[in-house]
C-alpha positions in Angstrom: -12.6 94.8 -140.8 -15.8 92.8 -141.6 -18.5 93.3 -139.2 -19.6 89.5 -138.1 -23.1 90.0 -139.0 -22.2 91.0 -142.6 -19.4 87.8 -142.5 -22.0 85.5 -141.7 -24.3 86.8 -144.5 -21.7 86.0 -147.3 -20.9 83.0 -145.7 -24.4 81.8 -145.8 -25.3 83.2 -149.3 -22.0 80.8 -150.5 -23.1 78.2 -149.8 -26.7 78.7 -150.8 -25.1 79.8 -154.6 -22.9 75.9 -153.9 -26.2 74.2 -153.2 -27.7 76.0 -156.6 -25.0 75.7 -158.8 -24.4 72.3 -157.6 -27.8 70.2 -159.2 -27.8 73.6 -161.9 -24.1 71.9 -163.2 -25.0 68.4 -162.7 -28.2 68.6 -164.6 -25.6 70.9 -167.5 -23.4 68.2 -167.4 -26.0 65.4 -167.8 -27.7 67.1 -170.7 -24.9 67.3 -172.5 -23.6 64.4 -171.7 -23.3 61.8 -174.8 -25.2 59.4 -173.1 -24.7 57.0 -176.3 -20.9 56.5 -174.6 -22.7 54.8 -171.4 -24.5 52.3 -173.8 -21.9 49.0 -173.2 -22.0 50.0 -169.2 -25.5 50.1 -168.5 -25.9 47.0 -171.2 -23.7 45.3 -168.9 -24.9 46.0 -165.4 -28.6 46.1 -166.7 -28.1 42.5 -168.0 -26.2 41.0 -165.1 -29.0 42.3 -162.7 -31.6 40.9 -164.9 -29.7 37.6 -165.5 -30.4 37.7 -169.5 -28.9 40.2 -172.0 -29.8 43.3 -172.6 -28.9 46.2 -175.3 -29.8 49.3 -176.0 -29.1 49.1 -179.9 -30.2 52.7 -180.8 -30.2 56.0 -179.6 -29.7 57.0 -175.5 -30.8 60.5 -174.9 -31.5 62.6 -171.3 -33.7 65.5 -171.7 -35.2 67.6 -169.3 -39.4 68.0 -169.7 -42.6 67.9 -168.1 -44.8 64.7 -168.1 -47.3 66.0 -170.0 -50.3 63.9 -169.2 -53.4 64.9 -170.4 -55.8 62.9 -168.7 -58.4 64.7 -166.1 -56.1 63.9 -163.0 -52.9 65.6 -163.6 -51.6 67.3 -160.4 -49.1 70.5 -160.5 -46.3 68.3 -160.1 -47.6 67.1 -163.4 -46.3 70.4 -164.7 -42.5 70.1 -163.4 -39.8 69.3 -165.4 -38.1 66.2 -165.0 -35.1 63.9 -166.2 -36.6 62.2 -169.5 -35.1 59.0 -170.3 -35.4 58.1 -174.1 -34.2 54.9 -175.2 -34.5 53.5 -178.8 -34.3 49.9 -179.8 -33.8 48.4 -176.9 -33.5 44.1 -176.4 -34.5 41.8 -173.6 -33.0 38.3 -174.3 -34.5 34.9 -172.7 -32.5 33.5 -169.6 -29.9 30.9 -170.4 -31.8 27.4 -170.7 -34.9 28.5 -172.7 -35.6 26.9 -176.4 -35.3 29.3 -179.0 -36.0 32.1 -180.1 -33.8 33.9 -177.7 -35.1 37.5 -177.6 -37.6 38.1 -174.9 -38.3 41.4 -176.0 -37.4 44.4 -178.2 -39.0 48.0 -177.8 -39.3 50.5 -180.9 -38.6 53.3 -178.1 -38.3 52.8 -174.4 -39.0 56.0 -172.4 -39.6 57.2 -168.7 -39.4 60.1 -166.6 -37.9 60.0 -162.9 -38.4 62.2 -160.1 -36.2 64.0 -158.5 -36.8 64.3 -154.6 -37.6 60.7 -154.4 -33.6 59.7 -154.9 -33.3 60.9 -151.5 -34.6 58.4 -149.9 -33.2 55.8 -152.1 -36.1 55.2 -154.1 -36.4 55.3 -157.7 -39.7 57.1 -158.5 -41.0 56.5 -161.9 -44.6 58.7 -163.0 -44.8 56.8 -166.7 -43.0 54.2 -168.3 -43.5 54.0 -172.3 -43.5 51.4 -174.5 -43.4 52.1 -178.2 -44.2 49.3 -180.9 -43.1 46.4 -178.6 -42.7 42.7 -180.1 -42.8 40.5 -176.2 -42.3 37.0 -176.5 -44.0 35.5 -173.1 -43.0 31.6 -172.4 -43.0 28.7 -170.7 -41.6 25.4 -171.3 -43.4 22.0 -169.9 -41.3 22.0 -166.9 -42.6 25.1 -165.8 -39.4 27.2 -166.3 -40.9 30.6 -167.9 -38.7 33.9 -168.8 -40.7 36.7 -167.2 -39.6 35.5 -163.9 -36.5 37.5 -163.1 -33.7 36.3 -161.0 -33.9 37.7 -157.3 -31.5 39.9 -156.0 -28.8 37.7 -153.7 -29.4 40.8 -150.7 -31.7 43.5 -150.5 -31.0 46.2 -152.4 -30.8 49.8 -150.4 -33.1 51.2 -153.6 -36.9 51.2 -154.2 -38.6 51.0 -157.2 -41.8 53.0 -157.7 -43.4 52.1 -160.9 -46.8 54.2 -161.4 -48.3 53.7 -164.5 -47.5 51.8 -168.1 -48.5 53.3 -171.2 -48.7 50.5 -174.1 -48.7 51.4 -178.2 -48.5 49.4 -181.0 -46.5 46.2 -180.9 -47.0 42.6 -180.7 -47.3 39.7 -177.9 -46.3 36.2 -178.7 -47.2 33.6 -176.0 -46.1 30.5 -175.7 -47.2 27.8 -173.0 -46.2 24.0 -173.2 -48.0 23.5 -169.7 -51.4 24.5 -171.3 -50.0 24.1 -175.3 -50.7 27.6 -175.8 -49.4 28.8 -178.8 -51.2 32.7 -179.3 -50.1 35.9 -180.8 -51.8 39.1 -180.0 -51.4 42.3 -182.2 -52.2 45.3 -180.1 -53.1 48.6 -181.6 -53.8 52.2 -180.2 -57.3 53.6 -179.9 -57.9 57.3 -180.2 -60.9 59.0 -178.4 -61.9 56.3 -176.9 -63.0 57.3 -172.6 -62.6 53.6 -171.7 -60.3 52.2 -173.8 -56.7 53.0 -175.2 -55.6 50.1 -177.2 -57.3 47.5 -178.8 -56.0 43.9 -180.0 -56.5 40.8 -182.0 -55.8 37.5 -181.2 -55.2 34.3 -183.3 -52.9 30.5 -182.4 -53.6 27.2 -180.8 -55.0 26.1 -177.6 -55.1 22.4 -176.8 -54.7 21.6 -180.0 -57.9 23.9 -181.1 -58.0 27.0 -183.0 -58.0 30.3 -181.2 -58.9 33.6 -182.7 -60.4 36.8 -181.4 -60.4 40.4 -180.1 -60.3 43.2 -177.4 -59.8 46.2 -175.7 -58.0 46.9 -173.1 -56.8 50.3 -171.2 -53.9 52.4 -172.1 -52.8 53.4 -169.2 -52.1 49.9 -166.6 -51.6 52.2 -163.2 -49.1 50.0 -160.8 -49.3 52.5 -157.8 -53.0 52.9 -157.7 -54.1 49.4 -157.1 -58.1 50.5 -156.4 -58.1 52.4 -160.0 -60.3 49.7 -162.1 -58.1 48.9 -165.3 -60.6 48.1 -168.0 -60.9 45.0 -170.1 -62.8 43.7 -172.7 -62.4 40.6 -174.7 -64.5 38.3 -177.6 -62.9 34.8 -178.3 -63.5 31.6 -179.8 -61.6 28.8 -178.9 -62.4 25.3 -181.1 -66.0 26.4 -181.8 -66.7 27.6 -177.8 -67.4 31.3 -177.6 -66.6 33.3 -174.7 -66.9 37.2 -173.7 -65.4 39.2 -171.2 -66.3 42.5 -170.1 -64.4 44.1 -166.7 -61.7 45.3 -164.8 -58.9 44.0 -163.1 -58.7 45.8 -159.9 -55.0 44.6 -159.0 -53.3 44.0 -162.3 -49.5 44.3 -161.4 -50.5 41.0 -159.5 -53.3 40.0 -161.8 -54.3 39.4 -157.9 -58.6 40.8 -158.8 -60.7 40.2 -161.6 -64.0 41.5 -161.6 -65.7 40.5 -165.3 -69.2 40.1 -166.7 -68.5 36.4 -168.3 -70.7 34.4 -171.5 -69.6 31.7 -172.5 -71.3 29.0 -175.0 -70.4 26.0 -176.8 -71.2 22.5 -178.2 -70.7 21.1 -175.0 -69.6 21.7 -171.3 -66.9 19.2 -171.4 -64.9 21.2 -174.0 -64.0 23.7 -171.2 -61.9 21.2 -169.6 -58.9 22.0 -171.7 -59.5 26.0 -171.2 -60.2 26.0 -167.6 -59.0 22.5 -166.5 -62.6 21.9 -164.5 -63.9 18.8 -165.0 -67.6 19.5 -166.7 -70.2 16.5 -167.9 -71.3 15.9 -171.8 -74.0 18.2 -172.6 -75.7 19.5 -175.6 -75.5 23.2 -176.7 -75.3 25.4 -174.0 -74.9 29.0 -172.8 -74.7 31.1 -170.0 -73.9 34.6 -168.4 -72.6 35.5 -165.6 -70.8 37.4 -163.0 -67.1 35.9 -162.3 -64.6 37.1 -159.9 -61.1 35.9 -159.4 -58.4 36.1 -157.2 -54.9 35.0 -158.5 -52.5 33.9 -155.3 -49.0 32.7 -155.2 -50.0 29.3 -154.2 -53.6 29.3 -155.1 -56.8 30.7 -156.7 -60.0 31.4 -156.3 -62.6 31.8 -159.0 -66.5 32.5 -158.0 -69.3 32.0 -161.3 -72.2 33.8 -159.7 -75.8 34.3 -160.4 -75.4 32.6 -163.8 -78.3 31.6 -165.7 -78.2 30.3 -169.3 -79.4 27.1 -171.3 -77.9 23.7 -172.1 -80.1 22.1 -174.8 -83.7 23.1 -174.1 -83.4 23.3 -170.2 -82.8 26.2 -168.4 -79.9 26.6 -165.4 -78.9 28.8 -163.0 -76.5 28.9 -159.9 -73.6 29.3 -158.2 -70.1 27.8 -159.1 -66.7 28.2 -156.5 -63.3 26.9 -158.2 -60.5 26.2 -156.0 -56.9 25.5 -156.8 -54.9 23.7 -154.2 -53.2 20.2 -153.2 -53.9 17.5 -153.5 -56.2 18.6 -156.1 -58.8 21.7 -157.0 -62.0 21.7 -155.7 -65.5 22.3 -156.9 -68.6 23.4 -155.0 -71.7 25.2 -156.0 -75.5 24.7 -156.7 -77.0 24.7 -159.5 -81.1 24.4 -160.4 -83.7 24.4 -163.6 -86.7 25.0 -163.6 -87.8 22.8 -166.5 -85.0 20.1 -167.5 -85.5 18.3 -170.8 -84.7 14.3 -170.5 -83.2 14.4 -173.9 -80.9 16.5 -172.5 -79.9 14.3 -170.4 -78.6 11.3 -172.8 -74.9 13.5 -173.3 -74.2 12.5 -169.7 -74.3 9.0 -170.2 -73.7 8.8 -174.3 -78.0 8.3 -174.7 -77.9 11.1 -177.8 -78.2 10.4 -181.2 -75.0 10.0 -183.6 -75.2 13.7 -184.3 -76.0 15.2 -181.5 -72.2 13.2 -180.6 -70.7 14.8 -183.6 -72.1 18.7 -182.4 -70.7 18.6 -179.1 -67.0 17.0 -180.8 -67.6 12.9 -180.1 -66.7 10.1 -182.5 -70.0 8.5 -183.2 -69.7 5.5 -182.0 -73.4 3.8 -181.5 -73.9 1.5 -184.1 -77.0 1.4 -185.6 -78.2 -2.1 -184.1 -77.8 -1.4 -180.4 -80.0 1.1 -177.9 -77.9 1.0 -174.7 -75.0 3.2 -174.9 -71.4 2.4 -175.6 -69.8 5.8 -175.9 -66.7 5.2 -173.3 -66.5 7.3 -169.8 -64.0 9.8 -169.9 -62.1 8.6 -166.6 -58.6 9.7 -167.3 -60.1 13.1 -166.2 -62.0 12.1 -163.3 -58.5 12.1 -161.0 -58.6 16.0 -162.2 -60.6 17.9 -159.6 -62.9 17.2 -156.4 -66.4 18.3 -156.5 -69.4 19.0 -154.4 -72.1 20.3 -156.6 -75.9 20.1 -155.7 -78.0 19.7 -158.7 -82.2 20.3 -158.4 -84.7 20.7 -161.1 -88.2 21.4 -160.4 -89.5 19.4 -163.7 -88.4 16.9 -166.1 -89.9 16.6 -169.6 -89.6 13.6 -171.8 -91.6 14.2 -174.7 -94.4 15.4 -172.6 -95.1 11.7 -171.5 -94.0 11.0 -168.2 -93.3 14.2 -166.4 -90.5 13.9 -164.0 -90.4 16.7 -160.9 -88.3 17.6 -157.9 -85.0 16.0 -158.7 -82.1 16.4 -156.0 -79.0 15.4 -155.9 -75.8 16.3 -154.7 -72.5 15.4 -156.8 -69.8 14.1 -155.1 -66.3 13.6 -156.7 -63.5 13.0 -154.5 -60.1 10.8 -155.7 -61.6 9.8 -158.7 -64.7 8.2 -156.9 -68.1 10.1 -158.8 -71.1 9.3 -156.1 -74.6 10.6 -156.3 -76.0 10.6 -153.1 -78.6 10.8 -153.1 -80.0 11.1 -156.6 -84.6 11.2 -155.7 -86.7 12.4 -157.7 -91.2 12.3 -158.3 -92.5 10.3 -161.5 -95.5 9.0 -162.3 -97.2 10.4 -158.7 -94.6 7.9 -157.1 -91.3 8.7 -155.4 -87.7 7.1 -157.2 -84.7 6.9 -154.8 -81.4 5.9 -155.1 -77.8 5.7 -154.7 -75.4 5.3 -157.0 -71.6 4.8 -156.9 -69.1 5.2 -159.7 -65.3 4.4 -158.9 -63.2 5.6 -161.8 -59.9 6.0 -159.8 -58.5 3.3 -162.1 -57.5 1.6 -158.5 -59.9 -1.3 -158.9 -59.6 -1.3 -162.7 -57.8 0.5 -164.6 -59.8 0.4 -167.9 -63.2 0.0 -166.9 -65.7 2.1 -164.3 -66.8 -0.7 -160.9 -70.6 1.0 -160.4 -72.5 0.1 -157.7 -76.9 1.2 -157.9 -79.5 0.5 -155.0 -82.5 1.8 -155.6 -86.4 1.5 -154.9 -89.7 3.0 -156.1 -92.4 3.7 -154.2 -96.2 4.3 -155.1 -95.8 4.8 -159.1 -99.0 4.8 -161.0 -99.8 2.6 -163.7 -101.6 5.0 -165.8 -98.7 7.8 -165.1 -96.2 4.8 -166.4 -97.7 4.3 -169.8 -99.6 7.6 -170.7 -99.9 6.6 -174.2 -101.6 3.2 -174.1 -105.2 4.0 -174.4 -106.3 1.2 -172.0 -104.1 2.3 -169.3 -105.6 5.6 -169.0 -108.6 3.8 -166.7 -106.2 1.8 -164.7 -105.6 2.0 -161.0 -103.0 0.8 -159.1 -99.3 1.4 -157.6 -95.9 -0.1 -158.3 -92.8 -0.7 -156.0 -89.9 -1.7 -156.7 -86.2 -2.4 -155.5 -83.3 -2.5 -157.6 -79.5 -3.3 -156.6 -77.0 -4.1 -158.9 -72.9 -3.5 -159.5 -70.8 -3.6 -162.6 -67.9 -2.8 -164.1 -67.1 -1.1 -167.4 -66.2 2.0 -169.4 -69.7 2.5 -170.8 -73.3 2.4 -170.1 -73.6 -0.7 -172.5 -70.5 -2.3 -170.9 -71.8 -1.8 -167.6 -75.4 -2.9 -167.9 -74.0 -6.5 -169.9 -71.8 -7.1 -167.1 -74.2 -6.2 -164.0 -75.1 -8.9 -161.2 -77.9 -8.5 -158.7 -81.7 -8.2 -158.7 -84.5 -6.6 -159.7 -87.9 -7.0 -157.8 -91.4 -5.2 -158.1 -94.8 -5.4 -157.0 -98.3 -3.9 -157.9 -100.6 -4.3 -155.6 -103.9 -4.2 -155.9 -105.8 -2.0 -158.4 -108.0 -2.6 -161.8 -107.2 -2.8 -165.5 -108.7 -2.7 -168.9 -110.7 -5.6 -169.5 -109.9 -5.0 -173.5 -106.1 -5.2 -172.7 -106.5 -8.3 -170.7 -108.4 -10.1 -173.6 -106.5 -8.8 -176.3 -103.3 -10.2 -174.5 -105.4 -13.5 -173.8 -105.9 -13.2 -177.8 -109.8 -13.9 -176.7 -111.4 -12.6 -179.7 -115.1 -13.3 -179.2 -114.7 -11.4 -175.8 -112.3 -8.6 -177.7 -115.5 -8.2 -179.9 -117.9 -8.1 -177.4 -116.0 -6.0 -175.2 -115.8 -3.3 -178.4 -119.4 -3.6 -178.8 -120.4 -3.4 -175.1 -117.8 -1.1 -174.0 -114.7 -1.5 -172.0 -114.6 -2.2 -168.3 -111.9 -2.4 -165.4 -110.7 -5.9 -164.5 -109.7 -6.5 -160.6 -106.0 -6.4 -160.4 -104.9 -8.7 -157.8 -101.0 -7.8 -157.6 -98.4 -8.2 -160.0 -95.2 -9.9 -158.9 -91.4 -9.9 -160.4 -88.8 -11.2 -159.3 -85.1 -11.0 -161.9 -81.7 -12.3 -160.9 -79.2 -11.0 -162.9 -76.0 -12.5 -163.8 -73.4 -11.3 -165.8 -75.5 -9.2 -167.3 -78.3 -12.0 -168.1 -81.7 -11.2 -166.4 -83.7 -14.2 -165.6 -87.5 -14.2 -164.6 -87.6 -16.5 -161.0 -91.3 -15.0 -160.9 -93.2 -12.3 -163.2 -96.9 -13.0 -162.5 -99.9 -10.5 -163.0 -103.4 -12.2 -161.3 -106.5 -10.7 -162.3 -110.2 -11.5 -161.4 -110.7 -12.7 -165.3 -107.0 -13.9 -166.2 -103.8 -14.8 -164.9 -100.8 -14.3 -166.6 -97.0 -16.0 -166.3 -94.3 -14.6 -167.5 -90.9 -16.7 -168.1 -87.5 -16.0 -170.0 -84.5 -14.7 -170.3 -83.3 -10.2 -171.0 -79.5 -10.4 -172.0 -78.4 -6.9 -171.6 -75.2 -7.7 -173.1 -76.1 -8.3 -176.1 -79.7 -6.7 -176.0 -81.4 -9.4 -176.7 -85.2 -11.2 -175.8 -86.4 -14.3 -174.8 -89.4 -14.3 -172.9 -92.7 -16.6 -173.1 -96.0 -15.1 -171.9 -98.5 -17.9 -171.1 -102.2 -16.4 -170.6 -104.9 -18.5 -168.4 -108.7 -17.3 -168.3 -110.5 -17.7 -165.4 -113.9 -17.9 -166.7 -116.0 -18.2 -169.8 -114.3 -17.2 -173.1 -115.9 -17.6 -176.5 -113.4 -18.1 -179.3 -110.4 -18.4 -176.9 -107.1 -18.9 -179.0 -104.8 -20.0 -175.6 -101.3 -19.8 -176.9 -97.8 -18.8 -175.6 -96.8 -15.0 -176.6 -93.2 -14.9 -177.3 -91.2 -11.7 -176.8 -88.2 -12.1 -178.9 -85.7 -10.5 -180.9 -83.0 -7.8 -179.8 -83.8 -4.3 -177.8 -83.8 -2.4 -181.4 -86.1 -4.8 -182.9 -88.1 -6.5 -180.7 -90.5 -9.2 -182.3 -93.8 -10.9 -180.3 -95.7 -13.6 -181.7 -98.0 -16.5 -180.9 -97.1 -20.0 -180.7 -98.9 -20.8 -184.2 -98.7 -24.6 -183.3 -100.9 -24.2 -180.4 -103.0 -21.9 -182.8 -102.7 -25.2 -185.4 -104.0 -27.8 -183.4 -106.9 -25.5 -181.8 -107.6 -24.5 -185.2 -107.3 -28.3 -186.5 -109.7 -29.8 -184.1 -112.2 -27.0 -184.7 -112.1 -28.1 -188.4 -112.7 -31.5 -187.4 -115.6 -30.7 -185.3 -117.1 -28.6 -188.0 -117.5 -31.6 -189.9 -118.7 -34.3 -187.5 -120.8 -31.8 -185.6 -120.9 -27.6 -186.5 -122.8 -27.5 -183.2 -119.7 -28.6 -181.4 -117.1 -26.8 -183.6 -116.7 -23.9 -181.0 -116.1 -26.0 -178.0 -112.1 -26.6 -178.6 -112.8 -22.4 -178.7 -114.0 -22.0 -175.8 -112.3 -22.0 -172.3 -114.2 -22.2 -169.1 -110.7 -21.4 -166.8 -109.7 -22.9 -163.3 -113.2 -20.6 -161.9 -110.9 -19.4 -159.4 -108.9 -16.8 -158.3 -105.3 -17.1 -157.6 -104.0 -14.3 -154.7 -100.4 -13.0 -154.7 -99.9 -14.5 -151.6 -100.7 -18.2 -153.2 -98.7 -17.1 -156.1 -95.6 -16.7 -153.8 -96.4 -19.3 -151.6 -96.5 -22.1 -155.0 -93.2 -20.4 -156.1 -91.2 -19.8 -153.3 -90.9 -15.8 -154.0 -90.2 -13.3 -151.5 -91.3 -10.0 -152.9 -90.7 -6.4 -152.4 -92.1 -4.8 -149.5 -94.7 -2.6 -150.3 -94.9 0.9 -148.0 -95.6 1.5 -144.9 -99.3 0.7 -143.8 -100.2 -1.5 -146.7 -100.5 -5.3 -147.1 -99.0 -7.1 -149.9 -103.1 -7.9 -150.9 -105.7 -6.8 -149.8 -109.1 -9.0 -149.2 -110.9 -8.0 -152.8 -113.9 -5.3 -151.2 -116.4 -7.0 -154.2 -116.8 -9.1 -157.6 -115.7 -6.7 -159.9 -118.3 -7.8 -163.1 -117.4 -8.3 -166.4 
């Protein structure tokens, strides 16, 4: 009889030899197995749980090997033999309902390894899935339908996947978006002994219409599990003449939830990244920039962050902060940006001020004709409905040509529902202060062609000399201007809204001196023109200087334009059609004292904007002239006196000036009088 001791021994080494043999004859029987006889089963339960077809055309083996990683992290477990999957020719087909082609995907080889222990717990633990030579066709149709979503599972399944890492090789991706009209293939290639980077790729298609081509790197290994291990990416593209490099990591890429990339970008112009990026950018020449983007992918949303960028547009530098978010009822915008040293040419792209080639380098018809100065290059408002915005924009100095230096413009952008306001938009000129506010609805809600614009602004304290830095005379002059401007408008260009504006336009100089040469030259009061040049020039008493424009329909018209001087006053009277850019404006000189050789006539200022043309009233010059002649005959003593003009002897104040006229003008600033009692006879 067995002792019970001994019994239980047997007993217990039985079932230990069962629990052996067991997995020993399952893994027998599975690697001998002709797995090629299981092909039409798993092609049918694969494809109904992906809900598109699937077929494994070639080969199905099971062996039985270790990973064989040979990258510096490999672990023991590394070492252990597991169930190798290998798969040749296998086909992904596009869900019911896409266009053709209908192959999603096919794979050279497919191959991965599963672990053993992890079954246990209903979970399908996979160290390395392999993809040799792939050819993926990625795609989306204009509804938004795509066929790398796969159809959810109608319960929770019991089972887990754990996929840990992807290893790419050769192959091809084909991408396909009608939403964005991306049509792009990328050839991807393997890299040997590379520490970074595994595979490399080449890119070339259509985006928006515009040509795409390029190139990159990328890792080889895309770990799933791991989500903190960086998975390195570099890229050079250029898409319709805009350049743009990448060089990062995504730090979640099974989400593409992180991006973390060192971004430059440059092109003819910042409005050509609408149709890459679909943010709304102004006209601008040239640019470039570098910086530091982030981004974060979500479900419903994402968030892109352009930091510490610095670059050029034109000849001016920038530099700033942009934030990009997506979201309902429409992205939004915000972000500050500054120069140090802004160019004014670089300006004119915002408005359509460039030249005809400057249009046709950043991709605009030319469309200013050759006769006409204001701009009629149409606003782009079928995009302004795109995003909201709230951008503040500063720039310590403004060039133009080195003539009038502008400094310390601020101004915060504001786009919301299609409305563009820039409030305010200040800035220093001419040791003055320009403010304003201006108003651009291109919502389409008031018109559905045309921008409605609304401008109020005012100057206070500008310098004459600072205003016209290139007219010798001016250089001596003293004296401020003010001014208040308020107009509205509606049209689709600067041009269109300038020759439809109504409103006003008032300005006052008060007090100050000018050149006594200017003053006689515009008096055309030659014998005092040449004895100024002999003598020397001297500074005039400037009274004030008064205007006062109503506009209407785009026609300017002079209610009161008066400069009063000690020596001269002079009236200005006319019309300035900014529609269609044209002059008519009479200047009627009146000394106030002795001039020898005085020819008092009208100056007309006619003609258009492009090609103005001033002249004096040569029958006024005739008759002078005549009688002189006449004189000269009778009595050569007496020939000059038709010459010479004695003037009213007095001296007209702005305040008579707006009392005879009925003008009310601007209000100069705070502290000052509209004209001040003179302090002295200034002498000629």
């Amino acid at each position: 009889m067995t002792p019970p001791r001994l019994r239980r021994t047997r007993i217990a080494l039985a079932a230990a030899g069962v629990l052996v043999a067991v997995p020993v004859v399952a893994v027998i029987v599975l690697m001998n197995y002709d797995w090629n006889r299981a092909r039409p089963w798993l092609n049918d339960k694969i494809g109904e749980a992906i809900d598109r077809p699937f077929a494994i055309r070639g080969d199905l083996a099971l062996t039985w090997q270790s990973q064989g990683r040979g990258d510096a992290d490999r672990s023991w477990s590394d070492y252990l033999p597991l169930p190798h999957l290998v798969a040749q020719d296998v086909h992904i087909g596009n869900p019911a309902g896409m266009r053709a082609p209908a192959e999603m995907a096919g794979v050279g080889r497919f191959a991965f390894f599963i672990e053993l222990l992890p079954l246990l717990q209903h979970r399908i633990s996979i160290p390395v899935l392999r993809f040799d030579q792939p050819v993926v066709l990625l795609q989306r149709d204009a509804d938004g339908k795509n066929n790398w979503t796969f159809k959810p599972a109608d319960k929770p399944s019991p089972w887990q996947l754990d996929l840990q890492r992807v290893v790419f090789t050769k192959g091809t991706v084909h991408y396909i978006d009608a939403k964005t009209h991306v049509d792009a293939v990328a050839e991807v290639d393997t890299i040997n002994a590379d520490p970074t980077y595994g595979v490399s790729w080449k890119v070339r298609g259509k985006w928006n219409g515009q040509n795409i081509s390029g190139g990159g790197k990328a890792g080889a290994v895309l770990s799933l599990r791991q989500q903190s291990v960086p998975y390195p990416l570099a890229a050079n593209l250029n898409v319709g003449g805009t350049s743009i490099a990448v060089e990062g990591t995504l730090t979640k890429p099974s989400a593409l939830a992180a991006i973390d990339m060192r971004l430059k970008i440059s092109g003819p112009s910042m409005a050509r990244l609408y149709g890459l990026t679909g943010v709304l950018l102004p006209e601008t020449p040239p640019f470039a920039t570098e910086g530091h983007l982030t981004g974060n992918l979500g479900a419903h949303a994402s968030h892109w962050l352009y930091d510490r960028f610095t670059g050029r547009v034109g000849n001016s530098d920038i530099e700033g902060r942009l934030d990009f978010k997506t979201g309902q009822p429409r992205p939004l915008l915000t972000g500050a940006v500054q120069s140090k040293l802004l160019q004014f040419s670089d300006l004119g792209p915002l408005i359509g001020a460039d030249s005809n080639a400057s249009k046709q380098a950043r991709g605009v018809e030319a469309v200013q004709p050759g006769n006409r100065v204001l701009p009629v290059e149409k606003f782009r408002t079928e995009r302004w409905t795109a995003l909201d915005a709230d951008v503040g924009f500063k720039a310590q100095r403004i060039t133009r040509d080195k003539d009038l230096p502008i400094a310390n413009l601020d101004t915060m952008i504001h786009m919301k529902d299609g409305v563009l306001s820039l409030t305010p938009m200040n800035f220093d000129v001419a040791g003055g202060r320009f403010t304003s506010n201006i108003k651009l609805d291109g919502s389409g809600r008031l018109n559905p062609d045309a921008i409605r614009a609304e401008l109020k602004a005012s100057a206070r304290k500008l310098k004459l000399k600072q205003l016209f830095p290139r007219i010798e005379e001016m250089q001596a002059t003293v004296g401020e201007v003010n001014a208040d401007l308020s107009l509205s408008a509606t049209g689709n260009s600067v041009a269109g809204l300038l020759g439809s504006s109504n409103g006003e336009l008032k300005g006052v100089i008060n007090e100050g001196s000018v050149s006594k040469l200017l003053l006689e030259e515009m008096g055309l009061n030659i014998g005092n023109v040449v004895l100024t040049k002999v003598i020397g020039d001297k500074q005039v008493k400037l009274n004030c200087m008064v205007t006062d424009f109503s506009v209407t329909n785009g026609l300017m018209r002079s209610r009161l334009f008066v400069v009063d001087t000690s020596d001269a006053t002079i009236s200005v009277a006319g019309t300035v059609n900014l529609d269609n850019e044209k002059m008519d404006l009479t200047l009627r000189p009146d000394a106030k004292g002795l001039r020898v050789i005085s020819l008092r006539a009208p100056i007309y200022v006619r003609g258009t904007f492009k090609d103005p043309d001033v002249s004096v009233d040569k029958g006024v010059l005739a008759l002078r002239a005549g009688g002189a002649l006449a004189l000269a005959v009778m009595a050569p003593v007496a020939a000059i006196l038709p010459l010479v003009n004695a003037g009213p002897g007095e001296t007209t104040g702005c305040e008579a000036l707006l009392a005879r006229q009925g003008g009310k003008p601007v209000a100069p600033p705070p502290g000052q009088t509209l004209r001040q009692k003179p302090s002295g006879k200034v002498k000629n």
